[in-house]
C-alpha beads as a LAMMPS data file, in Angstrom:
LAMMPS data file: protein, C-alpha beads

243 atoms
242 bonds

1 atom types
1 bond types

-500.0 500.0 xlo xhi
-500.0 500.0 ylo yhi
-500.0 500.0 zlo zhi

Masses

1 110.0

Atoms # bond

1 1 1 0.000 0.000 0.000
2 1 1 2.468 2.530 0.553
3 1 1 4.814 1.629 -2.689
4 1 1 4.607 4.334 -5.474
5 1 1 5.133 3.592 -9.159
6 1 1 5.398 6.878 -11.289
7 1 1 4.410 5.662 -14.738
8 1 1 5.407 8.298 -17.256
9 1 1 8.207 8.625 -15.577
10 1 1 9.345 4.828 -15.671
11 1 1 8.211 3.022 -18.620
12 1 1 11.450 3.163 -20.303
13 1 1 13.235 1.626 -17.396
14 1 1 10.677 -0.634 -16.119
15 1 1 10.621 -1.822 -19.863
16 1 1 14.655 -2.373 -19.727
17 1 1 14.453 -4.398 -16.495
18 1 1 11.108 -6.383 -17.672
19 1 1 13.265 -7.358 -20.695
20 1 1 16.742 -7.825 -18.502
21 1 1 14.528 -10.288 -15.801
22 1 1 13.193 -12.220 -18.845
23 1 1 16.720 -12.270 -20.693
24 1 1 18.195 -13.632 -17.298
25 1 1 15.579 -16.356 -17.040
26 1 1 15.550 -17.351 -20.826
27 1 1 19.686 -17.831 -20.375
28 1 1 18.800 -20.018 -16.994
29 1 1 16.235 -22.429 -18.042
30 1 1 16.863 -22.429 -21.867
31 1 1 20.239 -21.152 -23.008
32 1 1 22.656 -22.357 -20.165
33 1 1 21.332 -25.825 -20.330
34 1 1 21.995 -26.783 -23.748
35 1 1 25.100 -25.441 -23.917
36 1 1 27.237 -28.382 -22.262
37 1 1 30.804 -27.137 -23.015
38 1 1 33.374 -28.814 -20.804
39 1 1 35.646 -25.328 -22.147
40 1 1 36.177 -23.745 -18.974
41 1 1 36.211 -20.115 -20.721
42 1 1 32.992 -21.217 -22.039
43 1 1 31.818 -22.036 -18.170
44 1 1 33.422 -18.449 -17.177
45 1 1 31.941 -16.505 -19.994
46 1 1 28.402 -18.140 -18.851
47 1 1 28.928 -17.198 -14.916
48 1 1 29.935 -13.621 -15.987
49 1 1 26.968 -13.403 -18.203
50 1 1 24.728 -14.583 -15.333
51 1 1 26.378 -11.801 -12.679
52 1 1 26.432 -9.023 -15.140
53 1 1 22.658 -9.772 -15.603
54 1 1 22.244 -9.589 -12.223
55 1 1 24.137 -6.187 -11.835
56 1 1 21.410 -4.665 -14.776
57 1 1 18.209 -5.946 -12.411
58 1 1 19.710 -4.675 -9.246
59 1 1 20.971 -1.168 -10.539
60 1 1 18.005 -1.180 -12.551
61 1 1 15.623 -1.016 -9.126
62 1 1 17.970 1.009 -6.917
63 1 1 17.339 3.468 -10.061
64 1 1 14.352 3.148 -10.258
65 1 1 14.046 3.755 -6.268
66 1 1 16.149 6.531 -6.442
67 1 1 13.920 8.181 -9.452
68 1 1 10.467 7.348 -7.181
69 1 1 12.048 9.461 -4.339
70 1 1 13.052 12.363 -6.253
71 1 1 10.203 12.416 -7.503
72 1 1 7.966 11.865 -4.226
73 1 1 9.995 14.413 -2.117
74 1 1 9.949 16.832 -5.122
75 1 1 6.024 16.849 -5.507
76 1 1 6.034 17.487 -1.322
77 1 1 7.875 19.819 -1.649
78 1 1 6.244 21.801 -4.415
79 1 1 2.954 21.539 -2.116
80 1 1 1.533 18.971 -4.957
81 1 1 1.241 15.816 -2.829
82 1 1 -1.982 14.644 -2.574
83 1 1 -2.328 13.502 1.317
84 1 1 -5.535 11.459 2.745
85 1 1 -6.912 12.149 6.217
86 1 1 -8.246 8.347 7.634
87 1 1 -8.567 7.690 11.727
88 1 1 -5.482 5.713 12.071
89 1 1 -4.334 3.410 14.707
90 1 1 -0.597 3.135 15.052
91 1 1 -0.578 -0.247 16.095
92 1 1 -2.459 -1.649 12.540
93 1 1 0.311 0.739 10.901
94 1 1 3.518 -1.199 12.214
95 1 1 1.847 -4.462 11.717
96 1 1 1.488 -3.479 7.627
97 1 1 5.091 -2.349 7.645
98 1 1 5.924 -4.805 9.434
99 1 1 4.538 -7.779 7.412
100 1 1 5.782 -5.678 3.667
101 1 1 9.815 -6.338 5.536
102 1 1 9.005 -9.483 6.626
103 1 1 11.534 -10.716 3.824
104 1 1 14.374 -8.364 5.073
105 1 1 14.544 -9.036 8.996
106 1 1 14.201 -12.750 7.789
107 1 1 16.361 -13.079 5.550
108 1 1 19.398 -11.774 8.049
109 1 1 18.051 -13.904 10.798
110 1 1 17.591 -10.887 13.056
111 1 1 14.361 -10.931 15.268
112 1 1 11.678 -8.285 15.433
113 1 1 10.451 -7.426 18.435
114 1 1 7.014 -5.251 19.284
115 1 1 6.344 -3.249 22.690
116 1 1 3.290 -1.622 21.414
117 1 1 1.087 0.068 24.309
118 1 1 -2.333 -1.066 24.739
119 1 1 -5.278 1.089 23.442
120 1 1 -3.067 3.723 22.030
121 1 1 -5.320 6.826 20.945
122 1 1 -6.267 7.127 17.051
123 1 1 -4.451 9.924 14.872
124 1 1 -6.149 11.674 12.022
125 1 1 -3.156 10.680 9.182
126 1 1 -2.757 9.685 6.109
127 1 1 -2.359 6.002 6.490
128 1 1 -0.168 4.993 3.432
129 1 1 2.268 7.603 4.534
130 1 1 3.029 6.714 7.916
131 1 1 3.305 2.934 6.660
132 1 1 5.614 4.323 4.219
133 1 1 7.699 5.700 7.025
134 1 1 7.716 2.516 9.126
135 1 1 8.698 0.842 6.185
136 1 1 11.820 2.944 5.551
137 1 1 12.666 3.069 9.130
138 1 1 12.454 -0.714 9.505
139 1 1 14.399 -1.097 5.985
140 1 1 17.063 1.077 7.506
141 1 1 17.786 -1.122 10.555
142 1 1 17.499 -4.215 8.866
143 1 1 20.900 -2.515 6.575
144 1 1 22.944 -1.917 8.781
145 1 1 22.273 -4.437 11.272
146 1 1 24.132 -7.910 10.952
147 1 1 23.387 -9.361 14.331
148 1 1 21.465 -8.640 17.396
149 1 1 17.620 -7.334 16.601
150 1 1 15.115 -5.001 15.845
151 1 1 12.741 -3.413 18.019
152 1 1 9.656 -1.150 17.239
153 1 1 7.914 0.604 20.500
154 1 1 4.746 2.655 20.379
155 1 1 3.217 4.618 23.327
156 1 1 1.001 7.456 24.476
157 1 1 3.257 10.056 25.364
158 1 1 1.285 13.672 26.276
159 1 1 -0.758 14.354 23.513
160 1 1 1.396 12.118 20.771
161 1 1 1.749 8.582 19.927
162 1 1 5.244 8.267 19.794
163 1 1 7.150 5.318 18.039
164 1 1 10.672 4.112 17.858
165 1 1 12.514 1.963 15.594
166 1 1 15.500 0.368 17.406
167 1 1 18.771 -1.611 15.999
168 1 1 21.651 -2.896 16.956
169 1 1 23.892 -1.976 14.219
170 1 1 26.992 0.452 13.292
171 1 1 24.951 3.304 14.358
172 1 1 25.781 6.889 13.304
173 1 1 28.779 8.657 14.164
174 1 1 28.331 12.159 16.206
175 1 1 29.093 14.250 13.302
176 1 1 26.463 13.283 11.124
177 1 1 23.216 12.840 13.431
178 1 1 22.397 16.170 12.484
179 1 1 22.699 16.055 8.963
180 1 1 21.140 12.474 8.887
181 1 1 17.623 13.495 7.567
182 1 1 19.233 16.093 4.788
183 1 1 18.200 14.700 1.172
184 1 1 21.097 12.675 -0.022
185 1 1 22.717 12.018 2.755
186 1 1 24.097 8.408 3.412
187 1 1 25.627 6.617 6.146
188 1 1 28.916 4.688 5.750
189 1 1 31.874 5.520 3.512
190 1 1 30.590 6.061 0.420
191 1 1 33.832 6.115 -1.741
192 1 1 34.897 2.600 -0.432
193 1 1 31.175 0.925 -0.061
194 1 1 28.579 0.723 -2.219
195 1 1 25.736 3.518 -1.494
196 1 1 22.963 1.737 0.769
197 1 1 19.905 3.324 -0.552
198 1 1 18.803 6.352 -2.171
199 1 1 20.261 9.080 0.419
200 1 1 16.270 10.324 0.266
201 1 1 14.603 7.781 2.604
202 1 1 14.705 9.838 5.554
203 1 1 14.276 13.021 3.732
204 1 1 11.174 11.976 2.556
205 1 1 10.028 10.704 5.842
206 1 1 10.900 13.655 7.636
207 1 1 8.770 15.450 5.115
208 1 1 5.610 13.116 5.906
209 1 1 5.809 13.230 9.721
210 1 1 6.665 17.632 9.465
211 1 1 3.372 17.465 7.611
212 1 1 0.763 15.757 10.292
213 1 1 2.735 18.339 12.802
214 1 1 4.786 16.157 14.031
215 1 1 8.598 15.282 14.631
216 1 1 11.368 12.979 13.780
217 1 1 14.760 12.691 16.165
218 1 1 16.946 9.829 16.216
219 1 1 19.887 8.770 19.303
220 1 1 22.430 6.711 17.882
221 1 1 26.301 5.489 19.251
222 1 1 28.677 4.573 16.838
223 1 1 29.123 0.411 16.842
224 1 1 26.154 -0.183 19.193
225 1 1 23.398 0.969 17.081
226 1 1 20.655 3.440 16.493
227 1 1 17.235 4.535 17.455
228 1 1 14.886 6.261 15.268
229 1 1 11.848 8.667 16.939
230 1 1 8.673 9.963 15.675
231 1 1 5.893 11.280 17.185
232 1 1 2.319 11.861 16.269
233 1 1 -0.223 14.178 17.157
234 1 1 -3.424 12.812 18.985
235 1 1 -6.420 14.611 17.372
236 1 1 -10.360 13.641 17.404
237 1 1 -11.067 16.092 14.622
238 1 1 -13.386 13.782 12.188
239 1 1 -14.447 16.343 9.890
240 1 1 -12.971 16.003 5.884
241 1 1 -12.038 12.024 6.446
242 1 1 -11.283 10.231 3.483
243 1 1 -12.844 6.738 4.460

Bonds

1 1 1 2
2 1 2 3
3 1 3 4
4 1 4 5
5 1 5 6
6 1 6 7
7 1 7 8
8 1 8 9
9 1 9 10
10 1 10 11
11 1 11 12
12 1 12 13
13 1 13 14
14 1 14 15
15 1 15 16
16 1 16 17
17 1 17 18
18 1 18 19
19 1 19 20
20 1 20 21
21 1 21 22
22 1 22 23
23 1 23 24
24 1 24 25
25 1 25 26
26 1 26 27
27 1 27 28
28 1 28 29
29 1 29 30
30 1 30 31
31 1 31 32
32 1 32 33
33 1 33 34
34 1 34 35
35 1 35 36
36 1 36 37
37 1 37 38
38 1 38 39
39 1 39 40
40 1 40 41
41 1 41 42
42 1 42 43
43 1 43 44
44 1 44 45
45 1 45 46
46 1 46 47
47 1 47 48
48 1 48 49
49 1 49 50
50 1 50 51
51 1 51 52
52 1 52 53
53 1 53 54
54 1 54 55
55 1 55 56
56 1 56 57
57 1 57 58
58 1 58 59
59 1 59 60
60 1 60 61
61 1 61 62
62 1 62 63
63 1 63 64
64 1 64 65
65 1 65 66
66 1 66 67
67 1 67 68
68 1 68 69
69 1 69 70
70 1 70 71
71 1 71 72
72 1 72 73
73 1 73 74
74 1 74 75
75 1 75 76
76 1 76 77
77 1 77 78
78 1 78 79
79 1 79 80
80 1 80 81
81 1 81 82
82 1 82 83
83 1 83 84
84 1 84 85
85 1 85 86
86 1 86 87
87 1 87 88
88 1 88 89
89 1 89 90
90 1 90 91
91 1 91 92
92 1 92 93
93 1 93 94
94 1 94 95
95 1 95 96
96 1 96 97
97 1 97 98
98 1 98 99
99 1 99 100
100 1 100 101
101 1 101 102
102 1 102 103
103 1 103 104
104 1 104 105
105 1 105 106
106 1 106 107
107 1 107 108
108 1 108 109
109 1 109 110
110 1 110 111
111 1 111 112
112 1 112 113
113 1 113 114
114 1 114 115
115 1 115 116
116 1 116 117
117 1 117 118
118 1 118 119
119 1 119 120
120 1 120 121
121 1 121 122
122 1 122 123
123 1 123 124
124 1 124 125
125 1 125 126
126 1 126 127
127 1 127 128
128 1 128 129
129 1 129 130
130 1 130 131
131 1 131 132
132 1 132 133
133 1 133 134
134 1 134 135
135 1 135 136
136 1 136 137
137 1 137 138
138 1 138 139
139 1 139 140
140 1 140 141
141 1 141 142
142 1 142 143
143 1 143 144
144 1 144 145
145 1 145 146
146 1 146 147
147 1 147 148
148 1 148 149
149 1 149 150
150 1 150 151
151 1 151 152
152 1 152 153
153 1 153 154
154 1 154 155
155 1 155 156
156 1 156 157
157 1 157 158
158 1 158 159
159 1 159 160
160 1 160 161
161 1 161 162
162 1 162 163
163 1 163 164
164 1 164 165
165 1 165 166
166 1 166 167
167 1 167 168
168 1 168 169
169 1 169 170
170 1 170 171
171 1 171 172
172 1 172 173
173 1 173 174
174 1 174 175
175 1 175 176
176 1 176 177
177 1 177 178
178 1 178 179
179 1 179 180
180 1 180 181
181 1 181 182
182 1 182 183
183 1 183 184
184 1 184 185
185 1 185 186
186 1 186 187
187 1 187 188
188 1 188 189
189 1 189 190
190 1 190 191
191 1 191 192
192 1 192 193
193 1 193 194
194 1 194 195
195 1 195 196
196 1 196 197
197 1 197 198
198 1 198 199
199 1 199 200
200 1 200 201
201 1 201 202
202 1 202 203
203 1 203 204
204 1 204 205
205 1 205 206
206 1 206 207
207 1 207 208
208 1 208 209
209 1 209 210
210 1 210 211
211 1 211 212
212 1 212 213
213 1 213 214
214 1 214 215
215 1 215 216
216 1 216 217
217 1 217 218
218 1 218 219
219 1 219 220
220 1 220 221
221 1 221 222
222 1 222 223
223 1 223 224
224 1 224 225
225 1 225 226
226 1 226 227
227 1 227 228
228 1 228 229
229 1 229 230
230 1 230 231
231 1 231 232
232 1 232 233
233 1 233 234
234 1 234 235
235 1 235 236
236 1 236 237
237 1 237 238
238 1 238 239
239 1 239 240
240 1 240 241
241 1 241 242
242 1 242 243
């Protein structure tokens, strides 16, 4: 629910990797196996023409990422996102994000864990939004965590519903905790690793969060992880609802 897919904007590329995913699996299940060469150049020239395939699908969708979140945090931006007022309950939101990065957390073995308060007030939000936050937030920790866990806390706190998104990973050195939600801005060395991400994730979901009246902090120590923040308004205003 909270993806975005910017049509006019992507059918060349999402025609390129269409074609690319069906090239890949043509040369898997047709080419590669009747082409029994004991050559090993042969066998090399196949394995490099399987992992260069692989490099077109995967820069394909980190560009086509990146291209979604320019042009998300652009529209915000330019006052031309369209945003949705539903009653929202937090606790239905993290359990959406949290089933979309099921895969992620799973895949790296690292648990989840929930402390969600009991009967936590509704929020007038935009639903897809805030699940779009979670989702980045969780994505985030599930990066740059390669052991311990992942914990997401929600509770009442004054007149917010405040939520939390805690690894243990590198966390975030000092320096650049304040620069952190800045469009474009990426943790790690990016000159001797691979970027992780668009450098617009949190950008964008500072963006969404400033919008509702809200705010977005994080606490981190370097090498024992990080916490993300956000905090929600509690409002009974049911006027305008988009049901």
């Amino acid at each position: 629910a909270a993806s975005r897919v910017h049509f006019s904007a992507l059918s060349p590329l999402t025609g390129i990797l269409g074609f690319a995913k069906l090239i890949k699996k043509k040369l898997v299940n047709v080419v590669y196996p009747q082409v029994a060469s004991p050559e090993p150049k042969v066998e090399k020239t196949m394995a490099q023409v399987g992992d260069n395939m692989d490099v077109i699908v995967s820069e394909g969708e980190r560009l086509t990422e990146l291209i979604n979140d320019v042009l998300d945090i652009a529209k915000m931006e330019a006052g031309k996102t369209e945003w949705r007022r539903h009653r929202v309950y937090m606790a239905e939101v993290i359990d959406k994000a949290v089933q979309s990065t099921k895969a992620l957390y799973t895949e790296k073995s690292l648990p989840l864990n929930l402390d969600i308060e009991d009967k936590l007030p509704e929020i007038i939000a935009d639903r897809d939004r805030l699940i779009q936050v979670l989702v980045n937030l969780i994505s985030n920790a599930v990066k740059f965590t390669e052991q311990g866990s992942i914990t997401i806390k929600a509770a009442h706190v004054d007149e917010f519903v405040q939520v939390s998104v805690e690894d243990t990973g590198v966390g975030i050195a000092a320096e650049d905790q304040q620069s952190i939600f800045e469009r474009f801005k990426q943790i790690g060395d990016t000159l001797t690793e691979k970027p992780k991400g668009t450098g617009l994730g949190l950008a964008i979901c500072k963006q969404i969060i400033e919008h509702h009246g809200g705010d977005i902090w994080l606490e981190s120590i370097q090498g024992r992880g990080s916490t993300f923040y956000f905090s929600m308004p509690v409002r009974g205003v049911d006027v305008g609802l988009d049901e």
